[in-house]
Every structure is written in C-alpha cells, then in structure tokens.
N, C-alpha and C positions, 0 to 999 in steps of 0.2 A: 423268106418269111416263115413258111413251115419249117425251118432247119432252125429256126432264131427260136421259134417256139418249144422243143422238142427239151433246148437246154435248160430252157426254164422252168420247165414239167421235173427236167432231173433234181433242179437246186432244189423245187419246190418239197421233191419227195428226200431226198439227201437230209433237208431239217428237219422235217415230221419226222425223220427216226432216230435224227440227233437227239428232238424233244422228245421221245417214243422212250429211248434209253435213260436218260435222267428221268426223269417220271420212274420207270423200275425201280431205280435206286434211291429213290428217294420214298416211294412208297413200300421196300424193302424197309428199310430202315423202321419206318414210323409203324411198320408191325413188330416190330423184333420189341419196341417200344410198348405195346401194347398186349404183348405177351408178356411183360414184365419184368424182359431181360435188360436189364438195364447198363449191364457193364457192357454188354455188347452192343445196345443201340449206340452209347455214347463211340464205339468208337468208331460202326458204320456213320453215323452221323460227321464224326469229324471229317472222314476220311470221303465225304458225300459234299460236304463244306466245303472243301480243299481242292475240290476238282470240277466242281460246277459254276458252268459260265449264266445262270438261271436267276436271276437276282431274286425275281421275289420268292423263287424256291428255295434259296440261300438265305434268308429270313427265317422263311418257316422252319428249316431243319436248326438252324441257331435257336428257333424258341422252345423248339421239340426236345433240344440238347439239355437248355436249359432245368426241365422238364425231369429231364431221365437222373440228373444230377440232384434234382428237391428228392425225386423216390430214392433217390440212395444215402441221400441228407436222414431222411426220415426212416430210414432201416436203421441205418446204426443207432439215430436218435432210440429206437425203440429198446435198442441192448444196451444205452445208456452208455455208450464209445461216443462221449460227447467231441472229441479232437477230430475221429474221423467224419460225425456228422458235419462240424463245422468246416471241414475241409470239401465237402459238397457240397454246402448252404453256401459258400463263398463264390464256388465255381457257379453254381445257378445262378448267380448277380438276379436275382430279381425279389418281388417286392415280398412276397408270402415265403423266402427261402430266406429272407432277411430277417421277418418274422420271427425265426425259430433262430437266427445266426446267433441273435443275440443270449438265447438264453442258453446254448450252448459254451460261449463264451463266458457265461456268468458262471456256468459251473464248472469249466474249466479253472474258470480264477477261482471261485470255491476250494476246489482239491490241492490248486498250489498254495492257496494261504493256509490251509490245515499242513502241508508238507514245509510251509514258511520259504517258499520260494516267492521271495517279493518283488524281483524282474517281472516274473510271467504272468504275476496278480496285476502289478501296474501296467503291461501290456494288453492285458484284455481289455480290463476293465476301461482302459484310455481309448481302445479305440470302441465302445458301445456308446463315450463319452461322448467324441467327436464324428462320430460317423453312424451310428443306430439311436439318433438322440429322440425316439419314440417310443425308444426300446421301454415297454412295458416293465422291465427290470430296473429302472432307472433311478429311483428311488433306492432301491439295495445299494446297486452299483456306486451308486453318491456314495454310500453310508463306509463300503467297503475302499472305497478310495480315502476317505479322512480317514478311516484305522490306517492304511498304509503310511499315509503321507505322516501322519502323528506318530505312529508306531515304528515306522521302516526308516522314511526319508527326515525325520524328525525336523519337516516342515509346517510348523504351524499356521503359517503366513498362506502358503497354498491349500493345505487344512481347513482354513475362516472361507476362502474365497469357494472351495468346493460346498461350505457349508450355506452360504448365500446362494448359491445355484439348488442348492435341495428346497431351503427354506422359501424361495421363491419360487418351486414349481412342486414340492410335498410338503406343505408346510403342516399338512393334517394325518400325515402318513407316521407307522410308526419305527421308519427310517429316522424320519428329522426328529422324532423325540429320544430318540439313541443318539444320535448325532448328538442332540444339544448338551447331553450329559458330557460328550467330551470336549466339547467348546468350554463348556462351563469349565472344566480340569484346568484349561489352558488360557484361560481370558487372563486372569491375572498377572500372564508373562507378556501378553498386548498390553494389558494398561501399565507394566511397569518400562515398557520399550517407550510408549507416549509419554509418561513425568520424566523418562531424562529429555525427549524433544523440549517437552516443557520447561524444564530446567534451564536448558540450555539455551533459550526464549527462541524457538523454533516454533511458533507460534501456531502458524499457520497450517506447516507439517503436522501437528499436536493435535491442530482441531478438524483438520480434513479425514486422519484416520478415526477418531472419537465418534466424529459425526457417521462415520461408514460403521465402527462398530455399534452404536446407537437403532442404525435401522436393521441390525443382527444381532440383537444386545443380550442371548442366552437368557439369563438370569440375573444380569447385571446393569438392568436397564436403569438405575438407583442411582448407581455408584457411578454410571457412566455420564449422567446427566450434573451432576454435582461435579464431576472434574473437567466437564464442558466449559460449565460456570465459572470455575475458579481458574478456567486459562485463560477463556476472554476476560476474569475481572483484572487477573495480570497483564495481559496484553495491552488493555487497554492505558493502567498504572503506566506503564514503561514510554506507550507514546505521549503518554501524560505528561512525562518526568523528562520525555526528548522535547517537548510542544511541539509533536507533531499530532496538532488534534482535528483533522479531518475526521479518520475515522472513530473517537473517544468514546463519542457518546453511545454510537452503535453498538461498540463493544458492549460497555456497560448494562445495554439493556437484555443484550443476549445476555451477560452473567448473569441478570436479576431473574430472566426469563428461565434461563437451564437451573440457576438453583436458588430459588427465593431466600433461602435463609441468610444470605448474604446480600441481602436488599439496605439494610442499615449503611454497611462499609460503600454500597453503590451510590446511595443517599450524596456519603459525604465527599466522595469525587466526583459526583456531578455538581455538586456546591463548589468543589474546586475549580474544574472545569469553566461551570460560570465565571468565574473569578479570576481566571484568565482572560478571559474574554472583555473583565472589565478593567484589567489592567494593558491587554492592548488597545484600548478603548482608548485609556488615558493619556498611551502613548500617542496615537495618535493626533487627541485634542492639544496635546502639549505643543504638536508641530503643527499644529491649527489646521490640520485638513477634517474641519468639521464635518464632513459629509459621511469618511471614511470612521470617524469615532463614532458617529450614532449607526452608521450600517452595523459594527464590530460591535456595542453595546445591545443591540438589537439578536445580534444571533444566541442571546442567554434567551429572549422568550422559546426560542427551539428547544430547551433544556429543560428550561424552569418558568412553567406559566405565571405569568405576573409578576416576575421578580423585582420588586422591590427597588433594588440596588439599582440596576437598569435604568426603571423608570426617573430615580435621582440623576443617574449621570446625563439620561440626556436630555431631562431639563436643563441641568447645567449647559450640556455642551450648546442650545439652542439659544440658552441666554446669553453666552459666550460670542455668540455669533452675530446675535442683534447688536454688542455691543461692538465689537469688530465692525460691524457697517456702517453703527454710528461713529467710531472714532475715525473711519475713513471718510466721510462727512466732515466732520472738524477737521480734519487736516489738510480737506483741500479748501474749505472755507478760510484758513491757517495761512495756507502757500498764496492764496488771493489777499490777503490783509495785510502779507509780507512784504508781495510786488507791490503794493500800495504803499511801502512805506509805515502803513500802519501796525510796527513793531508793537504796543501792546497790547490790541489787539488779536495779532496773530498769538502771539506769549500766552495768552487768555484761550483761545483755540486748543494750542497745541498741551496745551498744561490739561486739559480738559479730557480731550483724545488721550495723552497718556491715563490720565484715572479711568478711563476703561479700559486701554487696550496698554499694558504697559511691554511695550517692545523698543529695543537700543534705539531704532530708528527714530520713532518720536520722540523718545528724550532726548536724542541727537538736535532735532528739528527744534524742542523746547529751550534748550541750551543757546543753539543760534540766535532764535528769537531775544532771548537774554542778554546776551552777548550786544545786540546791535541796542535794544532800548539803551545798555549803559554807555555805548558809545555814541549813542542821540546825546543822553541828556547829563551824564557825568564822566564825561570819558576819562578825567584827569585820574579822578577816586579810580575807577576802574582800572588804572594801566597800575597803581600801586597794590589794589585788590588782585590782580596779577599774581605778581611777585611774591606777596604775603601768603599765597594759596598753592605757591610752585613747588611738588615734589614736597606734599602733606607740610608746607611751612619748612621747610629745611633752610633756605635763606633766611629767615626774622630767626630763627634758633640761631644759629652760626653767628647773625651778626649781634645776635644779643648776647653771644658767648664771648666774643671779643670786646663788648661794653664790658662786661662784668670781671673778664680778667684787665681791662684797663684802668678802670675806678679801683682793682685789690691792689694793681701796682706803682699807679700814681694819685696825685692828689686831684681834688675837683676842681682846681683852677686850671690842671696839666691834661683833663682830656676834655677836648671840645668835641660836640656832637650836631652835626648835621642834621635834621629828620628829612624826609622825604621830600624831593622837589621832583615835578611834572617839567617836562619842556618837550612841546608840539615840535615833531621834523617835517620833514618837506614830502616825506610821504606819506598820503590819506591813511587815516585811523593807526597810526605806527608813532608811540612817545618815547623821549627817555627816562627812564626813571634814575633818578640820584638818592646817595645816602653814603655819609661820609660821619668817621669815625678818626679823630688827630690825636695824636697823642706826642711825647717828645722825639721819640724815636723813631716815630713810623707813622705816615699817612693814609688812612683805611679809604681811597677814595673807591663808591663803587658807583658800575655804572651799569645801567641794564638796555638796551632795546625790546619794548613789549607792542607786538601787533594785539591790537585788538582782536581783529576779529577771528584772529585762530587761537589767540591767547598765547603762543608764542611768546616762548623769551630768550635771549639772546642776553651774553657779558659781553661788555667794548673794551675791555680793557684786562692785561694781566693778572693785576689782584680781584680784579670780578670772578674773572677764570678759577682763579684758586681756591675761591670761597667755594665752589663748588664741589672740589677736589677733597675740602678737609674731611 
C-alpha cells in the first residue's frame, strides 16, 4: 500500500513540472509581446502553439498571436506599406484587424487603378465586396468597381447591378451621386438592348428588365415609365390579334397606368376587347348554350361598366331562352296530338314551336305533321303534289317538254294526252301515279310509285327511268 502510493506522489510531481514548463513558455512569450517585440513574440508563440499539449493555453497564445500580428498590421499602416499591413491584418483574422483590412485594401486598389492595373483593382476591391461587407469603405469601393467594370471589363450589365447595391445601401452618399452620373452615360445602351426584346415580342423579357431598371432609373425614370407603357400596350395588341385574352385587359391597364398619354389608343382596345367578348357571346347563343352566352357577354362589365351592348345581347339571349322552353312545350304538346291521331292539331303545334324556335328538327316534325294530314284527307292530290315538287319540278318540265315538242311535230288529232290518274296499291299510304303522253310513233307511258309518308318516289317502268336521265 505504501509502495502503490509512493508512485502516485511521483506521477503527481512529474505533471506539476510538465505544467511548471509550459506555463514558462508560454509566459515567456506573452512578455516578449508586451515588450513590443512582436516579430519575435509571433514566432515564440508559434513555435509554443506547436508543441503544447495545454488546450486552453493553446487558445490563449493563438489570440496573443493574433495580437502581435494587428501591432505589426498597424506599424506599417502607420508608414503607409499598405500591402505589408494588409498582409498582417489578414493573418490577425480578427474582428478590429479586419477593421483596418479593409482600408488597406481600398488603397491598395487606389494605387493599382492610378498605375491601371485593373486585375489587382478588381481583386481587392471584390474581396472588401464579398467578404468585409461592413467595410466602412464601401460606398468608394461600390463607386470604384463600376469605373472598373464600365471602364475595364466594359460590363455594363454587372456595372447596373453593382449600381443597385450602392444605391440600396448609400443612396445619400456621394459615391452613389458619381455612380449615377455614369449610369446615366450608359442607360441608353439598356433601353436600346430592351426595344429589340421588344421588337422582337420578347415581352416579358422587355418588361422584367424595364421594371428592374425603373426602381434604379438614374435619370431616366420618364423615359422608362413610357416605354413600360408602350410594351404592355403592345403586348397586350398581339394577344389581342392571337385571342388569347386572359391576360388583355390587365395589360392594358398597366400601359394606361405607366404612360397616360396613350390612354385614348387603350380606350379603343378595350372597346375591342369588349367586342370580342360579344362576338363569342354570339357564338355561343347561335349553338344555344344559353347559359355560356350570357356568362361570356357578362365578362365585358369587367372591362366596361355598363356597357350597353352587353346589356342588349342578354336580353336577347334570355328571351331566346323563354322561347326555347316554350317551343319545347309545343312540341311535346305536338308529339301528344300526333299519337292521338290528331294530325292538325299537332301541325298547329309544331308550326308554332318552329315560329319561335326555328331549328331542322321541328321543321322536320312540322313536315311530318303535313305530310300525314294530306294522307288523312286528300291522299290522291297529295301522291300527284309528289311528283310535281320532285327535284324542284324537274318531272312536269321534262314531261311538258315532250308535250310541246310533240304538238311542233304532229298535229292535235296525232298526240293524245293522258293527265294525271291516282291508283291505291296494296300497300298502306303507297299510290301509283300515271301520266301518259301517245303520239304516232312512240308511247310516253309513265309510271311512278310515291309513299306518302316519306314522299318517296320511285319509276316502274323504263321510260319513267329515262325521264329522269334526260
């Protein structure tokens, strides 16, 4: 037990002088520091970094380093060796050695844009941009980047957008009122890049960069608001001229809104616009989806309050509709009068329904009705009314043309003339009709089979055939 303890007493004393030695060296160092050797602290310090197992002693001497590195940041600063101070302010990595990085950096870029070295100006200057963006220089820094990028990288596109970063955080500084002077130089090669978008009906492209230069508009906030105008009022012209008018009207009112003066010409496409609206109106009343023409007559009051025109069409199209309801009323009143037998009655019906509603179907249906009263009450007249009415009268022509060359060629005792005879066949509402034309040389006998009720006509015989052939 005394022998187990003995070695514990040694390990105990063995670290106390491990920790005994690092503590020297480390409190070596942090004087050599505060003597204001500083090239030599830093390299005790490194070489103190490097071999100490002491962590949070290994802390302290990395922020002591740090340290020794701002005083020698700040010595050259003072002889105005702005590269070597920045080459310490770097090494410090901390927040009051960053303080000063920056403006060692600024005048580094300083001396290379006087010497026109425009690598090492855009080099600086880019990283104060992205990396010291508190940099109390930052404002220059902006102003000396658009020279570059205008002057050097003859980017003006990067140029506008460094200029929106000034203008959005020095808009009062008089960075940004230098700045705008050379925006101003270069606007006019933006808006003439936007008229060929525009040209081109790139529309959209046209109005998204407008709109961006609008809330950066230099001096040209006039000119840029009026050519807003005048692309939405084209834009919208074109889906006008496609009918694609979802979006028409919206257009329009931004062109009236970005540039009043052309409020007139907007006037008269939203007059258009209505007007389409009332001509798919129409179309659709024509195919009787009455519901759909007043919805579509209805979307001009979004355009144009009270309009007029509108209000016409759908009264029409509701009176339209009453009458539509009512001639489906008579027609089946019509269809019930029919199965009854009561052909003129239904005839009276369906003649009615057509004077409101005049579609194929009920004239179909009024025909039928026609059709059966003559086979009620004069079928005979009717099977000959047939034939006289077949293919616009082309039979009574034909057979009157064979009268009249027969009377130029014989005399009036030499052509006898049949007229019209009826004779009932064995099949319901189905007659023959006759008509015969003699003369010496030839026998015109014709013969026809006519159904009533589909009107239907049929030749029974070869010179019937023929009659219809001449």
């Amino acid at each position: 037990m005394i022998h187990l303890n003995r070695k514990l007493v040694v390990i105990l004393l063995f670290g106390i002088l491990l920790i005994s030695c690092t503590n020297v060296q480390y409190k070596k160092a942090a004087n050599i520091l505060r003597e204001g050797k500083y090239t030599q602290a830093v390299i005790e310090l490194d070489n103190y970094i490097e071999t100490t197992n002491h962590p949070a002693l290994k802390i302290k001497a990395t922020q002591l380093r740090s340290e020794a590195y701002y005083q020698l940041g700040l010595k050259e600063l003072e002889k105005q060796n702005y590269v070597e101070a920045s080459e310490y302010f770097f090494l410090s990595n901390s927040v009051k050695a960053d303080s000063l990085l920056d403006n060692c950096y600024f005048e580094i870029a300083q001396s290379a844009l006087a010497k026109e070295d425009y690598l090492t100006v855009q080099e600086y200057l880019g990283f104060i941009i992205y990396h010291l963006k508190e940099s109390e220089k930052m404002s220059e820094v902006l102003y000396n980047q658009i020279l570059i990028q205008t002057n050097y990288s003859n980017n003006i596109h990067a140029a506008y957008e460094t200029y929106q970063i000034l203008q959005d955080r020095f808009s009062e500084s008089d960075a940004f009122a230098k700045a705008t002077n050379i925006v101003d130089a270069f606007m006019p090669q933006l808006i003439t890049e936007v008229k060929s978008l525009w040209k081109n009906n790139l529309f959209a492209d046209a109005v998204a960069h407008l709109l961006t230069y609008l809330d950066y508009p230099a001096s040209f906030g006039k000119e840029l608001q009026d050519i807003i105008g005048n692309v939405y009022y084209d834009w919208a012209v074109t889906l006008l001229d496609e009918q694609q008018l979802d979006n028409v009207q919206t257009y329009l009112l931004k062109a009236e809104e970005y540039n009043p003066e052309i409020a007139d010409k907007v006037d008269e496409k939203i007059v258009e616009l209505a007007s389409i609206y009332i001509v798919q109106g129409d179309v659709y009343l024509w195919d009787r989806d009455i519901d759909k023409a007043i919805s579509t007559y209805k979307k001009t009051f979004e355009i144009i309050d009270n309009y007029n025109v509108a209000y016409q069409k759908i009264a029409e199209a509701e009176e339209i509709a009453l009458k539509i309801a009512e001639a489906e009323k008579l027609i089946e009143q019509g269809d019930a009068q029919f199965k009854n037998e009561e052909y003129i009655a239904a005839y009276n019906s369906y003649k009615e329904a057509y004077e409101l509603d005049r579609i194929p179907q009920y004239y179909e249906k009024l025909n039928h009705a026609y059709r059966w009263i003559r086979i009620q009450n004069d079928p005979e007249e009717y099977a000959i009314e047939i034939i006289k009415q077949f293919d616009n009268g082309s039979i009574v022509n034909k057979i009157k043309e064979i009268e009249v060359k027969s009377k130029n060629n014989y005399s009036r005792q030499d052509v006898r003339i049949t007229p019209w005879k009826v004779f009932r066949t064995v099949t319901n509402n189905s007659y023959e009709v006759r008509y015969t034309v003699v003369i010496p040389d030839r026998n015109y006998f014709f013969r026809w089979l006519v159904r009533l009720e589909t009107g239907k006509v049929m030749p029974l015989n070869e010179i019937t055939e023929e009659i219809l052939t001449l």
